[in-house]
N, C-alpha and C positions, 0 to 999 in steps of 0.2 A: 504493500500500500504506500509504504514511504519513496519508493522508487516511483510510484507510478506519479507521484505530487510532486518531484523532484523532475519530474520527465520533463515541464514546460520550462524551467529556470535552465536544465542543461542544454535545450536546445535555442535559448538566447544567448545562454555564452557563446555557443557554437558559433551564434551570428554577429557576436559581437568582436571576437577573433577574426570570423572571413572581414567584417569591417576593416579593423585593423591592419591585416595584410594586404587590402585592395589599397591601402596609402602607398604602396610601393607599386603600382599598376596604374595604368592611365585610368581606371575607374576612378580613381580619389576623385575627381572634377564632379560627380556625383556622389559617392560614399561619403567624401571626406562633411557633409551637411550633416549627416542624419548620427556621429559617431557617439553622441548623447543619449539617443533612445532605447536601444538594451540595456545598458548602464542604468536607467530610470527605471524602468520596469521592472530589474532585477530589486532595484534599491527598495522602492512602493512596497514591492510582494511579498518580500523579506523582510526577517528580522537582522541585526547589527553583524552578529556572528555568521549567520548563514549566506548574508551578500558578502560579506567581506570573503570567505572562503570561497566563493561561484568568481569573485574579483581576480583574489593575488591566482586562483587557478586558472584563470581565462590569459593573463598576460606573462605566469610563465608559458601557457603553453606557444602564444607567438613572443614571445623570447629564445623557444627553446628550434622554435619552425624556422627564425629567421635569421640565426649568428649574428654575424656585429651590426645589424642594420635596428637588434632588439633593444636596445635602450634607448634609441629613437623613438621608438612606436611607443614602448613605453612613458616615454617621457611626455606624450600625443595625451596617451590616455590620463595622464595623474595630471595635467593640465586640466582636461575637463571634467575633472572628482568633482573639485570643490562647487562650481554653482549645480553638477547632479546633486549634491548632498542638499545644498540650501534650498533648490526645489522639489527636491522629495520629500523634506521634513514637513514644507507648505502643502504638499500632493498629500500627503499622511494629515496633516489637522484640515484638511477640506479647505482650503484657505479661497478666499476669488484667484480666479486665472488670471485676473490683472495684478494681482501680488505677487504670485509666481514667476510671470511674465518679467517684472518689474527688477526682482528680485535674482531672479539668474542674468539677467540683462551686466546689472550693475555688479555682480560679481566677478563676471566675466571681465568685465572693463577695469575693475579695480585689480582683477589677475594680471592682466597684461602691463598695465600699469609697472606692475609690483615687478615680474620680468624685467620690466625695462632697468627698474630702477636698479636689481640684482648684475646684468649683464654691466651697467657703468661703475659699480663698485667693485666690479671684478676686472674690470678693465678693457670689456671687449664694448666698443661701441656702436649700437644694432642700427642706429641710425647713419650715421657713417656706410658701415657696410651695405645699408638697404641704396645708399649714396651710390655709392661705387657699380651695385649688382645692376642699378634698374639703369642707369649710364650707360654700361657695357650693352646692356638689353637694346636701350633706344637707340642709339648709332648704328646695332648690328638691321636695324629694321629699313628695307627697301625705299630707295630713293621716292619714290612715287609718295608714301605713308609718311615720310619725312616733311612733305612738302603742304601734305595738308594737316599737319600741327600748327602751322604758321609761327610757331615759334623754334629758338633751337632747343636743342638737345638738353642742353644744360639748364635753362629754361623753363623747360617743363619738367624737368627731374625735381628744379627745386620747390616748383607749384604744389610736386606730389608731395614731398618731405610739409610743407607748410601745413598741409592737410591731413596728416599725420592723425590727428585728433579726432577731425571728423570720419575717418575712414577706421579708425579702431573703435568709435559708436556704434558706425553701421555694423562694424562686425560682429561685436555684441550682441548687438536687436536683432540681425541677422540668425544667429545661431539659437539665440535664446525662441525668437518667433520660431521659429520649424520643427526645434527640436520637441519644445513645448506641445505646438500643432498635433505632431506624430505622436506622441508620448500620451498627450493626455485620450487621442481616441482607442489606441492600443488597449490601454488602461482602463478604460470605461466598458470595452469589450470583455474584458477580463474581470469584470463587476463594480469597478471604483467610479462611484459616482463625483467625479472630479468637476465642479464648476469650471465653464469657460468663461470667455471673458466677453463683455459688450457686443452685440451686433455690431455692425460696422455705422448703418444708420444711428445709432445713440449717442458715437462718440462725437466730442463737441472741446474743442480747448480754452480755457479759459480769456477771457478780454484783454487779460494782460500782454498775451503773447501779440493781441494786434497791434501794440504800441510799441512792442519788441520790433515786430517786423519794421513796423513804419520807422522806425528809428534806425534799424540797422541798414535800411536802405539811404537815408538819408547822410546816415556817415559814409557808406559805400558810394555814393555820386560825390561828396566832398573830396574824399581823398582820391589823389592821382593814382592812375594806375602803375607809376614804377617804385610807387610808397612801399616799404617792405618794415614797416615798424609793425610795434605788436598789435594798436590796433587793426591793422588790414590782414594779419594772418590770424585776430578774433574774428572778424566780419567770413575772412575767407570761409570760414570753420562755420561758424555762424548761419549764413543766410542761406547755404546749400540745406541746412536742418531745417530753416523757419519754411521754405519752401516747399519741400518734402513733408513737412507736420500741416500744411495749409492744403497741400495736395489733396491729404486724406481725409482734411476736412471738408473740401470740396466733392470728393467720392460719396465721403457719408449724409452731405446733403443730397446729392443726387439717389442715393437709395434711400434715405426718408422720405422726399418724394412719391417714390416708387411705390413705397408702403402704405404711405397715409392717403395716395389717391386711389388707393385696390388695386396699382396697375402691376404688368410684369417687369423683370428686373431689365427691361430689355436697353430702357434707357441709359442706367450706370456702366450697364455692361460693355453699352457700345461705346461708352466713355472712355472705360479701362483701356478697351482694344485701340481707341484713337491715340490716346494717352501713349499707350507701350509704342506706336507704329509711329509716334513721331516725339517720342521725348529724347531732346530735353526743349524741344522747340516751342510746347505748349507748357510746360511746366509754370509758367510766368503766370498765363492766363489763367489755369484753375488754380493756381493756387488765391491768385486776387475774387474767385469765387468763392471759396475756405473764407477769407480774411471778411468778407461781406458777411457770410455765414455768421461766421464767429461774431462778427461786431455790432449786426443790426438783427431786428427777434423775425426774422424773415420767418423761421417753421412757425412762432407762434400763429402768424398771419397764415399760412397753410392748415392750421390744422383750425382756425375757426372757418376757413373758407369751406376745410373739409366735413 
């Protein structure tokens, strides 16, 4: 009987091993998203002692499959322990999926963080090197691709470095949104009544952020563009998020609509798909849809009309 309970946790390791060996296969371009969610489900299902032994077994055994390429993979996997732990503890007290969300988001962020700060006290400096690697990258890339950067090499290498900030967020929210996504249906299949988080229509940012925007745009037109002080590599950092955050405010109004008129999602949808087939060229315009959203009671006016 205890084999037969024990049959679904061994055959997540299983998959949580092939995960880990497909990082050394062009499959990672896929795998390397979802490296979270056996690790979760094992965590949830389990008690302290019995994930921990389904764990250190899963990563000797790709230790023992993959000689000196294993402390690599391991060192993959004991990165993303720590926000598994912080949202399994919340998956375990039923916590909202916006807590969870929020909370491996931010832990993730404050890991890398904490890397960074280990690798320059140790004396290896990650930014430098990311300096050097993506240089080497962009010069090796074809005349043609070179010429529609409009800018040089060195140029945009250091655009990317300035952005540093905003790009280890995205990663964050990135991993935390999917892994979360996957994890919590999995889990729910498996009996855990795990709250999600908001419909998409619900979500609504606060008033603040419309003065945010308006203001970080207003420094962003002040300042010239060969300005390289700190605050145009905030704004840099900055307005690609207010953006993106306004974006999805402008989605959510578009499916409130949808909802509060009976109709189908046809209109949001075909949003998205214009959205995805031409951004970043509209990004400007819904997101000044979001920011109207946001700043004037527009749905209240929709929903007496409705």
């Amino acid at each position: 009987m205890g084999n037969r309970r024990s049959w679904p946790y061994i055959v997540w390791s299983i998959v949580y091993v092939l995960l880990l060996l497909s990082l050394l296969t062009p499959a990672l371009l896929l795998t390397m998203s979802f490296l979270m969610v056996p690790v979760l489900v094992l965590y949830v299902k389990l008690d302290t002692k019995r994930f921990a032994l389904f764990y250190v077994l899963s990563l000797a055994a790709v230790y023992a499959l993959t000689a000196w390429t294993g402390p690599m993979l391991v060192s993959i996997s004991l990165f993303f322990l720590p926000p598994v732990i912080v949202m399994g503890n919340l998956y375990k007290k039923k916590a909202p999926g916006k807590t969870a969300l929020t909370a491996g988001t931010v832990t993730l962020l404050a890991e890398t963080l904490l890397t960074l700060l280990i690798g320059y006290a140790l004396g290896f400096d990650p930014i430098s090197k990311f300096h050097s690697f993506m240089l080497e990258y962009v010069n090796a890339l074809p005349t043609a691709v070179m010429g529609m950067m409009q800018v040089t090499p060195e140029q945009y290498v250091s655009m990317l470095i300035q952005i540093i900030p905003l790009e280890l967020i995205l990663f964050a929210y990135y991993y935390a949104v999917v892994n979360h996504a996957v994890a919590r249906r999995i889990l729910n299949r498996m009996g855990e009544a795990l709250p999600g988080v908001k419909p998409l229509r619900e979500w609504r940012l606060p008033k603040t952020f419309v003065w945010l925007y308006i203001a970080a745009f207003l420094f962003d037109l002040v300042l010239p563009a060969s300005d390289r002080s700190m605050m145009s590599t905030l704004l840099m950092n900055l307005l690609p998020l207010l953006l993106l955050a306004f974006t999805l405010q402008a989605l959510s109004f578009l499916f409130f609509i949808a909802h509060e008129q009976h109709r189908t999602k046809a209109l949001p949808i075909v949003a998205i798909v214009i959205l995805v087939l031409m951004f970043p060229l509209l990004i400007f315009i819904y997101s000044l849809l979001g920011v109207l959203d946001a700043a004037m009671p527009i749905r209240e006016r929709f929903r007496k009309n409705g």
